[in-house]
PDB file of N, CA, C and O in Angstrom:
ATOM      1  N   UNK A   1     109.823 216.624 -59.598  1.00  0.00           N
ATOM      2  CA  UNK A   1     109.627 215.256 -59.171  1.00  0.00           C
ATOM      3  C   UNK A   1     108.497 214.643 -60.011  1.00  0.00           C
ATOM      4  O   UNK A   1     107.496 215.284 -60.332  1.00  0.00           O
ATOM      5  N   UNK A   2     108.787 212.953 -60.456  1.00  0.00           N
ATOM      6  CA  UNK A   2     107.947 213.117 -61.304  1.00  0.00           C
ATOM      7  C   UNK A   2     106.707 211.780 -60.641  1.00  0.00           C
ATOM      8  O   UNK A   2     107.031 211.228 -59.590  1.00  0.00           O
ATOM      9  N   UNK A   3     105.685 211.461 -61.157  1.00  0.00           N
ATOM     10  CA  UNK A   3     104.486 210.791 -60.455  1.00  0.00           C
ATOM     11  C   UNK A   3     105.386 209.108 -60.153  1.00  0.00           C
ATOM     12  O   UNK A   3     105.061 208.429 -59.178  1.00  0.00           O
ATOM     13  N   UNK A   4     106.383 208.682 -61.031  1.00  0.00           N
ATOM     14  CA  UNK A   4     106.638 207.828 -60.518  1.00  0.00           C
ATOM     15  C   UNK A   4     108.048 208.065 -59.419  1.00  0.00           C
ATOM     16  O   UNK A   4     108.490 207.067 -58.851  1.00  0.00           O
ATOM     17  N   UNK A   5     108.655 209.341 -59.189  1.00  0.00           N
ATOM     18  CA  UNK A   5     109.265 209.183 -57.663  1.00  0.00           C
ATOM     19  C   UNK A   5     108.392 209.095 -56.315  1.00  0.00           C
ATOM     20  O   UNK A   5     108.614 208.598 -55.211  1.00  0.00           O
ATOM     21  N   UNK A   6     106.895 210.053 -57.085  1.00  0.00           N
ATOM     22  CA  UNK A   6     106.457 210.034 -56.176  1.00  0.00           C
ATOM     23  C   UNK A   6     105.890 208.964 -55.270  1.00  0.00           C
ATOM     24  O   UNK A   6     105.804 208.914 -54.043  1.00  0.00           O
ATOM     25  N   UNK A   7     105.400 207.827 -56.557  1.00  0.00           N
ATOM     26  CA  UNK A   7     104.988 206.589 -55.538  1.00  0.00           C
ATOM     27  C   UNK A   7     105.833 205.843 -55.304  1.00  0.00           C
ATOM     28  O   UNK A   7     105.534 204.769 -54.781  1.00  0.00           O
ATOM     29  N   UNK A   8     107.065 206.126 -55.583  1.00  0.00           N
ATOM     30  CA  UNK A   8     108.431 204.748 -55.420  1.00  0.00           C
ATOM     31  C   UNK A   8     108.505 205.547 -53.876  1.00  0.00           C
ATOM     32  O   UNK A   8     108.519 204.609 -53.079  1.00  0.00           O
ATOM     33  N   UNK A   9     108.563 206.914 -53.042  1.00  0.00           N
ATOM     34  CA  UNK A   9     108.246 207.265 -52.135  1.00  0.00           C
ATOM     35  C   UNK A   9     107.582 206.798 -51.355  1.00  0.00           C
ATOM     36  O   UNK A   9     107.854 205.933 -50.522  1.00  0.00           O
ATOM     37  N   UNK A  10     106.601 207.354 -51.565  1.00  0.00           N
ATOM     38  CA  UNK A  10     104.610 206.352 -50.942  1.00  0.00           C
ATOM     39  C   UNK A  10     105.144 205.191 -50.711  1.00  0.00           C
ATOM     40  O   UNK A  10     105.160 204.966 -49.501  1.00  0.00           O
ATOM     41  N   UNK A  11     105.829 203.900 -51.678  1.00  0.00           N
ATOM     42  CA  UNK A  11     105.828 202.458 -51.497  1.00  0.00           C
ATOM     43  C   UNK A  11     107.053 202.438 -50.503  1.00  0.00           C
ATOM     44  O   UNK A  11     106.817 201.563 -49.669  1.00  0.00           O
ATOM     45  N   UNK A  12     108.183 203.004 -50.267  1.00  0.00           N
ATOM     46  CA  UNK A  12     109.018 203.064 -49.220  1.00  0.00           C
ATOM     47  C   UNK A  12     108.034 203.654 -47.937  1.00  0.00           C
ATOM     48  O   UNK A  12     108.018 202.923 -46.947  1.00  0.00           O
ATOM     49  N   UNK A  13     107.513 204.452 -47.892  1.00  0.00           N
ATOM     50  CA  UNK A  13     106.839 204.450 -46.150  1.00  0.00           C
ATOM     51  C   UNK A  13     106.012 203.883 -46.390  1.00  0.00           C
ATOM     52  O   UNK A  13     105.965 203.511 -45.218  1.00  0.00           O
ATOM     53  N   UNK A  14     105.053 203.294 -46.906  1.00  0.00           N
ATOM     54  CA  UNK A  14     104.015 202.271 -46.437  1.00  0.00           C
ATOM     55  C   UNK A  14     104.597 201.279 -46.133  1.00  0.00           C
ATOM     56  O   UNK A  14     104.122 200.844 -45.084  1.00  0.00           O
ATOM     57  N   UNK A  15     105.703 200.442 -46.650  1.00  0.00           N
ATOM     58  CA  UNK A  15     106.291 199.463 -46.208  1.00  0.00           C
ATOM     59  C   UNK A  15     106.713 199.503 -45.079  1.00  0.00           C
ATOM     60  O   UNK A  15     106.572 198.547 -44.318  1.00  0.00           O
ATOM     61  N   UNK A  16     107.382 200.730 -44.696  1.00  0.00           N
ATOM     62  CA  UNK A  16     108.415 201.008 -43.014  1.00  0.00           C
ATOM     63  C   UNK A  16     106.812 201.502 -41.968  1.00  0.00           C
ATOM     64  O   UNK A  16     106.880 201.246 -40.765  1.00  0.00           O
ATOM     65  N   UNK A  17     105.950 201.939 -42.318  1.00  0.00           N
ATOM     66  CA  UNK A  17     104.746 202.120 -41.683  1.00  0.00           C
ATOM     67  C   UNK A  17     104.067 200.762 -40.842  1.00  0.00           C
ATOM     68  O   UNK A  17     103.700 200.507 -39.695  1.00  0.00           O
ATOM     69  N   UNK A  18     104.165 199.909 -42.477  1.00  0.00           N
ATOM     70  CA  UNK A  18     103.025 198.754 -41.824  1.00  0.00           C
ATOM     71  C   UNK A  18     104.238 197.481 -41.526  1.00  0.00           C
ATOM     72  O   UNK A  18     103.836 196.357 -41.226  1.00  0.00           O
ATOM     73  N   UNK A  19     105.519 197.726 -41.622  1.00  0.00           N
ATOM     74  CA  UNK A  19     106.447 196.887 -40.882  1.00  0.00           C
ATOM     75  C   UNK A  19     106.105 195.302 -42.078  1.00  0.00           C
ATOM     76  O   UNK A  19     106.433 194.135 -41.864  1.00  0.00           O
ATOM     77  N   UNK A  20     105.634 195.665 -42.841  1.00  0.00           N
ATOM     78  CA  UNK A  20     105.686 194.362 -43.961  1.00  0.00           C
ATOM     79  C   UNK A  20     106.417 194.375 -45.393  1.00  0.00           C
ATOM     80  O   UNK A  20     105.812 195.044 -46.231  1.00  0.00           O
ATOM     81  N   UNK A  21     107.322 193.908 -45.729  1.00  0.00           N
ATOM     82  CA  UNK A  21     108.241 193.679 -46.595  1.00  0.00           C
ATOM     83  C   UNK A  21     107.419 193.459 -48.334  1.00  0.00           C
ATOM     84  O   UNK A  21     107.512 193.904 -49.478  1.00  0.00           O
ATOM     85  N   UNK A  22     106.693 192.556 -47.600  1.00  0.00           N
ATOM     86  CA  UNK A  22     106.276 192.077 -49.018  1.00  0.00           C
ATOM     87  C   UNK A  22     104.916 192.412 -49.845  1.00  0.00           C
ATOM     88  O   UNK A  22     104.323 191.718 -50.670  1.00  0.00           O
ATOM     89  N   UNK A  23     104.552 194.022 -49.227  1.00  0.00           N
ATOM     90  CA  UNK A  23     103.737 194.325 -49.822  1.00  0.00           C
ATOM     91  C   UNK A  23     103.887 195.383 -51.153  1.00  0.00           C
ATOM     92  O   UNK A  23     104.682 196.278 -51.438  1.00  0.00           O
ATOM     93  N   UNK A  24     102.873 194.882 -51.711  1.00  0.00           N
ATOM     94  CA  UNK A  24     102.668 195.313 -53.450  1.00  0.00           C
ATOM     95  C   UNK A  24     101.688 196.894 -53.331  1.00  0.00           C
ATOM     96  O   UNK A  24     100.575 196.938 -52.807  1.00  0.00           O
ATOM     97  N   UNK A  25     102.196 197.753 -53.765  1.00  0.00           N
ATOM     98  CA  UNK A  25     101.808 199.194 -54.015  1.00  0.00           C
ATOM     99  C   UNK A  25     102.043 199.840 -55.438  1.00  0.00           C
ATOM    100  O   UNK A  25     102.994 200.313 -56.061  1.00  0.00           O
ATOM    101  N   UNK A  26     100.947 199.661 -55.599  1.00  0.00           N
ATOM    102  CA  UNK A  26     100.983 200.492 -57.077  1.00  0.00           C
ATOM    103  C   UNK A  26      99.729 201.615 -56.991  1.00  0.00           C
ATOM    104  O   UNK A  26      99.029 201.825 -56.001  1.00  0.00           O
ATOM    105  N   UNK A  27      99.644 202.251 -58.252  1.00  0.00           N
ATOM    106  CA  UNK A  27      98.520 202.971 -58.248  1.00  0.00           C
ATOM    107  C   UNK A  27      97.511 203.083 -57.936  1.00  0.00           C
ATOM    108  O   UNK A  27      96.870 204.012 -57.445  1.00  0.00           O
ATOM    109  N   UNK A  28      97.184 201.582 -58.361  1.00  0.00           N
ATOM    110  CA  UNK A  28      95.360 201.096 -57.442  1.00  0.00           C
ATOM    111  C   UNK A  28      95.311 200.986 -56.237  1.00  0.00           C
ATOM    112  O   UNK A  28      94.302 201.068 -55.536  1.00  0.00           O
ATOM    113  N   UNK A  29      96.676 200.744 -55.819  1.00  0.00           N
ATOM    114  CA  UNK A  29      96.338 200.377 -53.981  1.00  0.00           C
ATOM    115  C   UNK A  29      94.913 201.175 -53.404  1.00  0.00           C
ATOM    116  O   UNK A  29      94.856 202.401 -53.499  1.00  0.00           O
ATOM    117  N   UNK A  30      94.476 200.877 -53.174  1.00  0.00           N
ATOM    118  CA  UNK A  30      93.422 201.323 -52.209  1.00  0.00           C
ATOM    119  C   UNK A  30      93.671 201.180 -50.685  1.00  0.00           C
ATOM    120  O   UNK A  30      93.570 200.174 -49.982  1.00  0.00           O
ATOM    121  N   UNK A  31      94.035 202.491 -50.348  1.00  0.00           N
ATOM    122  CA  UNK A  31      94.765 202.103 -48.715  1.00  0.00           C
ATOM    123  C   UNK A  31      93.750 201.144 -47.532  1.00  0.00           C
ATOM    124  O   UNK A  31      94.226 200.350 -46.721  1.00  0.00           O
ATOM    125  N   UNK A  32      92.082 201.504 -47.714  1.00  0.00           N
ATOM    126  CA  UNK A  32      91.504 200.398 -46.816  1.00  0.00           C
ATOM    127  C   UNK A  32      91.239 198.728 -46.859  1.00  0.00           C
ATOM    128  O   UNK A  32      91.089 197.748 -46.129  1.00  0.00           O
ATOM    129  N   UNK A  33      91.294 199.155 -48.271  1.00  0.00           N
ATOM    130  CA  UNK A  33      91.005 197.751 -49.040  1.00  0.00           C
ATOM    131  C   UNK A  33      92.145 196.610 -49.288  1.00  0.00           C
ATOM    132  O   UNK A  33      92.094 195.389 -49.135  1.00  0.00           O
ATOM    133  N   UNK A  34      93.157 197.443 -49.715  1.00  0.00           N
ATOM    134  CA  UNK A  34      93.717 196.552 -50.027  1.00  0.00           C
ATOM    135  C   UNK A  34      95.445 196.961 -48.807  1.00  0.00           C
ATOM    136  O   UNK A  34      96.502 196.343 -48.937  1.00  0.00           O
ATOM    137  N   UNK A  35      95.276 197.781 -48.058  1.00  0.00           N
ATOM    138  CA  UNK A  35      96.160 198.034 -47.153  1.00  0.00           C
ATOM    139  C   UNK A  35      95.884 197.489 -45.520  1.00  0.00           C
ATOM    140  O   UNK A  35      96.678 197.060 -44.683  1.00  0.00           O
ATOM    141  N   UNK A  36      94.467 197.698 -45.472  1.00  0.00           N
ATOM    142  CA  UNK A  36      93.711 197.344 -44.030  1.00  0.00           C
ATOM    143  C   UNK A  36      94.023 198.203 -43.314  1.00  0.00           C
ATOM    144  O   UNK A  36      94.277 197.930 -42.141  1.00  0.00           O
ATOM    145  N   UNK A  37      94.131 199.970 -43.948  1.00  0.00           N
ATOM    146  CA  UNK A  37      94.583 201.159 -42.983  1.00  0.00           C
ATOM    147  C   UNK A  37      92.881 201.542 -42.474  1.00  0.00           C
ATOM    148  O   UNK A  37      91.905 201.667 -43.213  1.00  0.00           O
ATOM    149  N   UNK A  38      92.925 201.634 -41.385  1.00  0.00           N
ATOM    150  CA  UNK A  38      92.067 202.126 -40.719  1.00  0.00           C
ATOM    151  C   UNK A  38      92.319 203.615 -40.389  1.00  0.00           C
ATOM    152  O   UNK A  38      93.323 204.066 -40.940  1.00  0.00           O
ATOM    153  N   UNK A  39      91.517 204.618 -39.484  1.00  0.00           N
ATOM    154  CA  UNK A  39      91.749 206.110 -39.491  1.00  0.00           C
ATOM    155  C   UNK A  39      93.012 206.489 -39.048  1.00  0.00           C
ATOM    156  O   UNK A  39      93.822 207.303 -39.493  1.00  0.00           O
ATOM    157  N   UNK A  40      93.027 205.756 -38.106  1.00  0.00           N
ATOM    158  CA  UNK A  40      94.463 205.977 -37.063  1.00  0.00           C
ATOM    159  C   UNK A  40      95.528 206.215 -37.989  1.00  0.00           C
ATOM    160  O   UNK A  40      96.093 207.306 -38.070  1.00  0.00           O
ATOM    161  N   UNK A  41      95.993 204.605 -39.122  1.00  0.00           N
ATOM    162  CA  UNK A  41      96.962 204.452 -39.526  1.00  0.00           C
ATOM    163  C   UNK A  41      96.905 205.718 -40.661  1.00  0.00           C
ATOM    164  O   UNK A  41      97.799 206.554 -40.790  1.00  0.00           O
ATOM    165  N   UNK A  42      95.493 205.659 -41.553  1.00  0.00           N
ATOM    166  CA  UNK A  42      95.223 206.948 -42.514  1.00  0.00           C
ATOM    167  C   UNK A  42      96.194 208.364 -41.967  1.00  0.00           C
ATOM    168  O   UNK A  42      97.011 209.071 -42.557  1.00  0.00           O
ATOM    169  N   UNK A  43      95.797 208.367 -40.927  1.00  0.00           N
ATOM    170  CA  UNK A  43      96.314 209.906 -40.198  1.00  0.00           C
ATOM    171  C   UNK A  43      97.803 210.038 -39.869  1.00  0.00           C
ATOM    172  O   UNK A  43      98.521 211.038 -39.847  1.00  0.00           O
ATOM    173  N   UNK A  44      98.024 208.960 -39.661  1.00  0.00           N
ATOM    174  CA  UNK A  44      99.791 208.577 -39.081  1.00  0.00           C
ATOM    175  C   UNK A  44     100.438 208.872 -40.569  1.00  0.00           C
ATOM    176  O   UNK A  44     101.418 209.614 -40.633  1.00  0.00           O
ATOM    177  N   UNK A  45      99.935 208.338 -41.660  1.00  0.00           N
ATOM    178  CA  UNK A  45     100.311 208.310 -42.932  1.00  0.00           C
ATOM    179  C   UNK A  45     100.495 209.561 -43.388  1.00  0.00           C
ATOM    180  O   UNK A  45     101.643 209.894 -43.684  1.00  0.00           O
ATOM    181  N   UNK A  46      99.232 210.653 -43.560  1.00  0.00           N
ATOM    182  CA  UNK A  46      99.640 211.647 -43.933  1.00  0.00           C
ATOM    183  C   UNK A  46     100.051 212.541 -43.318  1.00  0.00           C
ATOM    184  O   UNK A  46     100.003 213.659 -43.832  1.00  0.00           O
ATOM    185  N   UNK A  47     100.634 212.364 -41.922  1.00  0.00           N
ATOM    186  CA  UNK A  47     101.714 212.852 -40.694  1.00  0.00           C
ATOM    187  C   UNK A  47     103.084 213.196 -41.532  1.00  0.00           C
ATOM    188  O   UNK A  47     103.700 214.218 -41.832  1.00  0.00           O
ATOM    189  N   UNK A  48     103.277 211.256 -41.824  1.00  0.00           N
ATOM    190  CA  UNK A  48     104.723 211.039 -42.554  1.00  0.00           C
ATOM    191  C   UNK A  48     105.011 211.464 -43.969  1.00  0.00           C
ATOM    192  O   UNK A  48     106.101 211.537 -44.537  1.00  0.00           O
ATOM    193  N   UNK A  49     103.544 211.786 -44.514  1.00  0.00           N
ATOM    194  CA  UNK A  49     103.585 212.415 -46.371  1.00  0.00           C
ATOM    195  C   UNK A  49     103.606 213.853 -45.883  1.00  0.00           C
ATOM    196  O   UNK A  49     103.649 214.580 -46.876  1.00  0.00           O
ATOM    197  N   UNK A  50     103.594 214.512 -44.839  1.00  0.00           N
ATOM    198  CA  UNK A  50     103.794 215.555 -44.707  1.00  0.00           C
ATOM    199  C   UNK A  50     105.343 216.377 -44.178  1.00  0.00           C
ATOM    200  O   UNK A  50     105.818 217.498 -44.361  1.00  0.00           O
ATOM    201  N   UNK A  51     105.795 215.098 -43.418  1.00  0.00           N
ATOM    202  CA  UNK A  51     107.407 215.491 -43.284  1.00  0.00           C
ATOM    203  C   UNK A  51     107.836 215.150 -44.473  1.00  0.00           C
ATOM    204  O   UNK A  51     108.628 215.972 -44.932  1.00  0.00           O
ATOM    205  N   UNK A  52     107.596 214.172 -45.205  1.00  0.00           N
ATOM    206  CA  UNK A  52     108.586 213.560 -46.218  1.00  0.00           C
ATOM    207  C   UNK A  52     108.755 214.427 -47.506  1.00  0.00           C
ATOM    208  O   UNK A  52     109.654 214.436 -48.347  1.00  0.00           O
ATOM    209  N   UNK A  53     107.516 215.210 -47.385  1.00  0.00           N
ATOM    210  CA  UNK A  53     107.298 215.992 -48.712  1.00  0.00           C
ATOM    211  C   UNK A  53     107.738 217.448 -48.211  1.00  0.00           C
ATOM    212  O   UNK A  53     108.079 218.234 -49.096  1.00  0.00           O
ATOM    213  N   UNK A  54     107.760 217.816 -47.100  1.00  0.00           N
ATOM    214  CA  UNK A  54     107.652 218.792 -46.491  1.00  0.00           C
ATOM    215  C   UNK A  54     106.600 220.072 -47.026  1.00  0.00           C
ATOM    216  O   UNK A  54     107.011 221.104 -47.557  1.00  0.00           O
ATOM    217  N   UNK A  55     105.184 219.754 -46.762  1.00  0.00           N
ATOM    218  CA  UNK A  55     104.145 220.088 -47.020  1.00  0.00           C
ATOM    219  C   UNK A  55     103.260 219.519 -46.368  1.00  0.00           C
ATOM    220  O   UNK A  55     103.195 218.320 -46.096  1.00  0.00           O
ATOM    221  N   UNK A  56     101.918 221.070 -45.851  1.00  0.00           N
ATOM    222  CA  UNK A  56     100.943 220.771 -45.157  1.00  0.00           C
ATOM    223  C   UNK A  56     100.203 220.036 -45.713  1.00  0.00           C
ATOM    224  O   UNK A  56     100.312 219.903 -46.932  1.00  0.00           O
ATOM    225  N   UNK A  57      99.034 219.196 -44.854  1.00  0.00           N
ATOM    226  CA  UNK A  57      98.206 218.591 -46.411  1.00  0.00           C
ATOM    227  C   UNK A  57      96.879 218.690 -44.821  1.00  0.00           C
ATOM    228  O   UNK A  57      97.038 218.375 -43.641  1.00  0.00           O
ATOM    229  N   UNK A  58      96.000 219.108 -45.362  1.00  0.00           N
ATOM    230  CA  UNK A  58      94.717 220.067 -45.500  1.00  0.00           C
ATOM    231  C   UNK A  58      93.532 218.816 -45.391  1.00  0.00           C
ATOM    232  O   UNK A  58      93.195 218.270 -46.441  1.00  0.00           O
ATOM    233  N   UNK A  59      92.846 218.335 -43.950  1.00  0.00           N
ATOM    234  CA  UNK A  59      92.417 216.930 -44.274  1.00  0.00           C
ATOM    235  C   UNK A  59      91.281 217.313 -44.890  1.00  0.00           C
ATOM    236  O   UNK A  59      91.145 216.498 -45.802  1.00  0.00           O
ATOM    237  N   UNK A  60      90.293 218.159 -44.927  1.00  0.00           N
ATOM    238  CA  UNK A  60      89.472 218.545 -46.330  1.00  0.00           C
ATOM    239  C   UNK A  60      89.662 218.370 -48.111  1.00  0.00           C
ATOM    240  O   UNK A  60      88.819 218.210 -48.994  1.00  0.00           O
ATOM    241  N   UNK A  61      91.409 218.500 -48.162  1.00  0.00           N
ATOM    242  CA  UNK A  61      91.829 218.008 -49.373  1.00  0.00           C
ATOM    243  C   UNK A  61      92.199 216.578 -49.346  1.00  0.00           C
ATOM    244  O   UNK A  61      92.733 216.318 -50.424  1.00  0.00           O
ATOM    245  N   UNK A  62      92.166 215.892 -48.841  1.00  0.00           N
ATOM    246  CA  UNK A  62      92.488 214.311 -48.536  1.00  0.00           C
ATOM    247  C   UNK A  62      91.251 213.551 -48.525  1.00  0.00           C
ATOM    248  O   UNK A  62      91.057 212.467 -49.075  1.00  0.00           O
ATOM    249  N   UNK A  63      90.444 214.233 -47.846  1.00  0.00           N
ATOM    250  CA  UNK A  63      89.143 213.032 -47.548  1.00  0.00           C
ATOM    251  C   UNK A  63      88.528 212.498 -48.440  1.00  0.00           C
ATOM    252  O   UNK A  63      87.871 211.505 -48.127  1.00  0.00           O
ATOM    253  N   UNK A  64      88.517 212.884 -49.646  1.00  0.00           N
ATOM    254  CA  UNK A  64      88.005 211.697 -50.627  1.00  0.00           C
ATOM    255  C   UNK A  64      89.308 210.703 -51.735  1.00  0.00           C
ATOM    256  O   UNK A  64      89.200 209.955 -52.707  1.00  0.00           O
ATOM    257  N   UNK A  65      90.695 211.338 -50.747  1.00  0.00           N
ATOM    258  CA  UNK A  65      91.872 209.808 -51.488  1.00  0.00           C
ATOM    259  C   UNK A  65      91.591 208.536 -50.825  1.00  0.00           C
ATOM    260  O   UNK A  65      91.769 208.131 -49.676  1.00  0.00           O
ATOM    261  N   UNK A  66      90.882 207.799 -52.361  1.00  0.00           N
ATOM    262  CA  UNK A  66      90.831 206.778 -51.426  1.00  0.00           C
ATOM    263  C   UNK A  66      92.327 205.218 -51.942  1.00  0.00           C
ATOM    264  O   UNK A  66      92.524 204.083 -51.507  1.00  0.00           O
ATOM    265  N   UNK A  67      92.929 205.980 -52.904  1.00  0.00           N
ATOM    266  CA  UNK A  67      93.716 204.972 -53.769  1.00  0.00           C
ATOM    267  C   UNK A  67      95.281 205.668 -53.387  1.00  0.00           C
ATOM    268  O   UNK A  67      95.496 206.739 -52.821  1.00  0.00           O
ATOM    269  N   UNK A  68      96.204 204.726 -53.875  1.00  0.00           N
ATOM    270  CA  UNK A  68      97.764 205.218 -53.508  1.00  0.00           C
ATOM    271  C   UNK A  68      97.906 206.367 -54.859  1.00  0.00           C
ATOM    272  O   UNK A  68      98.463 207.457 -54.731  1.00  0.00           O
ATOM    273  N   UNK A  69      97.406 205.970 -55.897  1.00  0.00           N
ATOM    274  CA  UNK A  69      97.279 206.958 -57.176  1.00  0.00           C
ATOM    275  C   UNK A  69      96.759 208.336 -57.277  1.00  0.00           C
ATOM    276  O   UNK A  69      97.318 209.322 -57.757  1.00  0.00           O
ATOM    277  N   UNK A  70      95.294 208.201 -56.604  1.00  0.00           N
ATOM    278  CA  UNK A  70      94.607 209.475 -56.009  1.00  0.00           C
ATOM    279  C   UNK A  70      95.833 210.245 -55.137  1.00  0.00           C
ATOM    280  O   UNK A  70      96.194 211.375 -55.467  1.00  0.00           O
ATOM    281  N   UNK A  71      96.433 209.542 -54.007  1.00  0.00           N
ATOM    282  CA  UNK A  71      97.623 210.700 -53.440  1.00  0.00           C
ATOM    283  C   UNK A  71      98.576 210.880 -54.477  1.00  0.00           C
ATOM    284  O   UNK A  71      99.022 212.025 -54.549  1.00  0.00           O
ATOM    285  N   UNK A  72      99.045 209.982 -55.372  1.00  0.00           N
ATOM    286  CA  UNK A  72      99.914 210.454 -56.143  1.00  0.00           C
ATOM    287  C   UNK A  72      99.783 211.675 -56.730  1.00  0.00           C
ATOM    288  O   UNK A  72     100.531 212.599 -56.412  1.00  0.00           O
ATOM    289  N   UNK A  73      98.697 211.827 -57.769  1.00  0.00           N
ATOM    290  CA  UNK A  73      98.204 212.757 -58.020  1.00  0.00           C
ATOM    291  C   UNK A  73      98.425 214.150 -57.234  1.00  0.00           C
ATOM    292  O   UNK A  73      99.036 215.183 -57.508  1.00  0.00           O
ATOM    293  N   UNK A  74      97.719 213.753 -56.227  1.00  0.00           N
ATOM    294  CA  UNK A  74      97.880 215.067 -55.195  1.00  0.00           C
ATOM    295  C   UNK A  74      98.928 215.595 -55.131  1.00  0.00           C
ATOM    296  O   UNK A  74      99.162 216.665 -55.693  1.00  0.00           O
ATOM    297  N   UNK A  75      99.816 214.912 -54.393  1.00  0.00           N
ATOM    298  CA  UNK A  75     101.243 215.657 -53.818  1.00  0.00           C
ATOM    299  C   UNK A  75     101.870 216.149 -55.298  1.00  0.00           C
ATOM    300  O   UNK A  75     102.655 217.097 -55.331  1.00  0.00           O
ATOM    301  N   UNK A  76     101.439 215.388 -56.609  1.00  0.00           N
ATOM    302  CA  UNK A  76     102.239 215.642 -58.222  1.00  0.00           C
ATOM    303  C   UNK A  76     102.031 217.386 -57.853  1.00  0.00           C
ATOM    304  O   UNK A  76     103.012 217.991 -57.420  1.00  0.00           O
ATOM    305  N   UNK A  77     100.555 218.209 -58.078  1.00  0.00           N
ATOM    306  CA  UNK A  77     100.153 219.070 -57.750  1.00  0.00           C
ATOM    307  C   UNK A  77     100.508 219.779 -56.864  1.00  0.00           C
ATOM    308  O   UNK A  77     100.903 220.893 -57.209  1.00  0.00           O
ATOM    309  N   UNK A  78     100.516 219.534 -55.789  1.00  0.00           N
ATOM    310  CA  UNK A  78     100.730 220.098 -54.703  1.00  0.00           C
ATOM    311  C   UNK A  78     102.384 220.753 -54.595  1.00  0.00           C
ATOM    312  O   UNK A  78     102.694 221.900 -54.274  1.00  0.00           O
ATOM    313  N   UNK A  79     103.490 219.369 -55.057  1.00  0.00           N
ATOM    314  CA  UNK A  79     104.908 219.958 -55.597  1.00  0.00           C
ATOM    315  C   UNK A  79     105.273 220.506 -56.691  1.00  0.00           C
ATOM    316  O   UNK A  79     106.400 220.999 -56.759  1.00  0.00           O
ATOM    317  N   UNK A  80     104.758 220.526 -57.336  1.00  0.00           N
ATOM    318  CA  UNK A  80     104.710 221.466 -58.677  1.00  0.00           C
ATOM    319  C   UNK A  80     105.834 222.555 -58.576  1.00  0.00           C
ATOM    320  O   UNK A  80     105.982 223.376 -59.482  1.00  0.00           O
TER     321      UNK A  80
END
């Protein structure tokens, strides 16, 4: 899988997550900044990157993603 299935992924559940159509996700996204995810939604998120990928994800390895790119990255790794 390659970094761009992975965020054409990411940009399909953030959209069905935050129930908004017309949002823009690319690499920079910054999920607080420019998403308005707070912890709750943070956690719900990598709930659903964890069925979708089917992989644990370790919130010690997460806590400093703060961009949609930074997870990209990750899960690139992580599915290897």
């Amino acid at each position: 899988m390659t970094k761009e299935d992975i965020l054409a992924k990411m940009q399909k559940m953030i959209v069905e997550q935050l129930g908004e159509d017309d949002i823009e996700v690319t690499m920079d996204t910054n999920f607080k900044d420019d998403l308005g995810a707070d912890s709750i939604t943070l956690t719900e998120f990598v709930i659903n990157v964890e069925d979708e990928f089917d992989l644990e994800i370790l919130d010690e390895e997460v806590e400093d993603v703060r961009t949609m790119g930074q997870m990209v990255d990750y899960l690139y790794e992580k599915t290897k």
